[in-house]
C-alpha positions as CSV (number, residue, x, y, z in Angstrom):
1,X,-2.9,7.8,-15.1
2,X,0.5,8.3,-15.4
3,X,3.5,7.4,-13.2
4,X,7.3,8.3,-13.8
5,X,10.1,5.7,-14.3
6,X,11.0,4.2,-11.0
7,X,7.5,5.1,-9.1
8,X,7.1,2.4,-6.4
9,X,3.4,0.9,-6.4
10,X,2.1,-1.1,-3.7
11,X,-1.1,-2.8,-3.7
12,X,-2.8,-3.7,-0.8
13,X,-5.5,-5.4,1.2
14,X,-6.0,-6.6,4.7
15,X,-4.0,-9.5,4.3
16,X,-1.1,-9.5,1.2
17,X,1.3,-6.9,-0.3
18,X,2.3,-6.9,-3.6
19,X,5.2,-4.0,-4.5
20,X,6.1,-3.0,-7.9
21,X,8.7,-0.7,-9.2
22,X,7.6,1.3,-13.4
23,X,10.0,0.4,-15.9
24,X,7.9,2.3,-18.3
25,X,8.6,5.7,-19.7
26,X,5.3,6.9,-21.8
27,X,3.5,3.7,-20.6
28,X,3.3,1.7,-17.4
29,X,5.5,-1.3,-17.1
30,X,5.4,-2.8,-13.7
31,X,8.5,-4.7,-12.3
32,X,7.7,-6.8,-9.0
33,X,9.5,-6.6,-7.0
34,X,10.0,-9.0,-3.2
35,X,7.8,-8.7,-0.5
36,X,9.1,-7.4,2.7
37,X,8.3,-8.8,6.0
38,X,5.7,-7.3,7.6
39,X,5.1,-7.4,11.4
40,X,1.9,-9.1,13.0
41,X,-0.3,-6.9,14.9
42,X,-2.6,-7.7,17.2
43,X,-5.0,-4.7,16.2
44,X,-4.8,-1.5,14.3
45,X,-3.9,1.3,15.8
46,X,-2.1,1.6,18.9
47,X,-4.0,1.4,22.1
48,X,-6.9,-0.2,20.3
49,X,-8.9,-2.8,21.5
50,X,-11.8,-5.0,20.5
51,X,-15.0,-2.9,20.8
52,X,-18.8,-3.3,19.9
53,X,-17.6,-0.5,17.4
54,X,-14.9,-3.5,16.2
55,X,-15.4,-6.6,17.6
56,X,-13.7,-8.9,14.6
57,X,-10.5,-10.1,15.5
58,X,-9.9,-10.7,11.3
59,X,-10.8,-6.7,11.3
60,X,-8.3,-6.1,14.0
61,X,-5.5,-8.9,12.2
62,X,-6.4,-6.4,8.9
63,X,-6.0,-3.1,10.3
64,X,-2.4,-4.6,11.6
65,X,-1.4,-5.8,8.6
66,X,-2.5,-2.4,7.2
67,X,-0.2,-0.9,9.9
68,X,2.6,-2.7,9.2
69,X,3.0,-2.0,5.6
70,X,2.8,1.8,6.6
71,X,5.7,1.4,9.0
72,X,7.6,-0.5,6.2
73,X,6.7,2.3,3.8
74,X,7.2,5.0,6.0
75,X,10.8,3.3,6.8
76,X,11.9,3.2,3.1
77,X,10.5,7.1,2.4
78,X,12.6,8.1,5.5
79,X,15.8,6.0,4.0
80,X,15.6,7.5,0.8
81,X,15.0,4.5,-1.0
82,X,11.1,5.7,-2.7
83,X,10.8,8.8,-4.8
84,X,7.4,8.5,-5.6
85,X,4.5,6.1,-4.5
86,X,1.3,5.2,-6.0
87,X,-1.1,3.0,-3.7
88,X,-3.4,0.5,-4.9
89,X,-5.9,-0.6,-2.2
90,X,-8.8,-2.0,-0.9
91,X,-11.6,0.5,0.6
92,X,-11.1,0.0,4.5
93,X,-7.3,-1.3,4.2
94,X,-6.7,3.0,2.3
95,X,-8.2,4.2,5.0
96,X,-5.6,2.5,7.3
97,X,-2.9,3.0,5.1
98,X,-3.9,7.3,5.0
99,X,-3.8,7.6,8.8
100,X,-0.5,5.7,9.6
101,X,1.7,7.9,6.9
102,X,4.5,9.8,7.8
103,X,4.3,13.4,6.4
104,X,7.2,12.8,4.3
105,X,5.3,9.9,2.9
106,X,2.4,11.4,2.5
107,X,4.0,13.9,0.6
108,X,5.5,11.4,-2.2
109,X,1.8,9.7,-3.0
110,X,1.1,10.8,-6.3
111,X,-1.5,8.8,-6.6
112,X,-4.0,6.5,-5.2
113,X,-6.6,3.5,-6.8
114,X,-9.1,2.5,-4.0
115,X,-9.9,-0.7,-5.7
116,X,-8.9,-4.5,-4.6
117,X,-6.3,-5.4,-7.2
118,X,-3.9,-7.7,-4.8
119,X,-3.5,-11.4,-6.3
120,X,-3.9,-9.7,-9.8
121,X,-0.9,-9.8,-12.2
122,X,1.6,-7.0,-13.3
123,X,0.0,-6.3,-16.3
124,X,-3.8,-6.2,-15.3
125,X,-2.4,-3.6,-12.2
126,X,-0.7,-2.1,-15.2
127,X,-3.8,-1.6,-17.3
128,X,-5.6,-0.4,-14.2
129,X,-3.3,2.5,-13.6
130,X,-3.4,3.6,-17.1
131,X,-7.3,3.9,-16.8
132,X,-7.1,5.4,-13.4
């Protein structure tokens, strides 16, 4: 795969974020960048509780975290400050991610890895993304 110069990647799972901004121009060449905060939740979606459908508080801590990154995201779309996004994430934690975008976010994904790449380095993301 592809990205432009300045794509913002984020790679995700139920508990880290890692953000990355291309540098590269025919290849990718990922730039972290800092970590924002992101709030605690104490479950996923709002109005959800524990369930026999969910009963794992850790599921619940994930789908939070999962929901906090979107409202970050979402934030920075809506502020002007992404122009494209590419999201790198675990399974369950993509799924999260897809329902909590904003439209306008939503419509700057141009692309998405549903693989669990977080504590990797720059360069084996990189390498990822290229044979996406």
């Amino acid at each position: 795969m592809i990205i432009s110069t300045g794509t913002l990647v984020a790679v995700v799972d139920g508990e880290k974020l890692a953000l990355c901004k291309n540098k590269g121009h025919q290849t990718v060449e990922l730039s972290p960048l800092p970590t924002p905060v992101i709030a605690e939740r104490a479950s996923g979606a709002s109005g959800r509780t524990s369930s026999e459908a969910n009963p794992d508080n850790d599921t619940q801590a994930e789908d939070g975290f999962a929901v906090g990154v979107t409202e970050v995201i979402n934030k920075w779309v809506l502020t002007n400050k992404v122009e494209q996004l590419l999201v790198i994430a675990a399974p369950k934690t993509m799924g999260q991610l897809r329902k909590g975008w904003h439209k306008e976010t939503a419509a700057l994904v141009v692309g998405e890895i549903t693989k669990d790449l977080t504590g990797h380095s720059a360069q084996q993301i990189a390498e990822a993304i290229e044979k996406a």
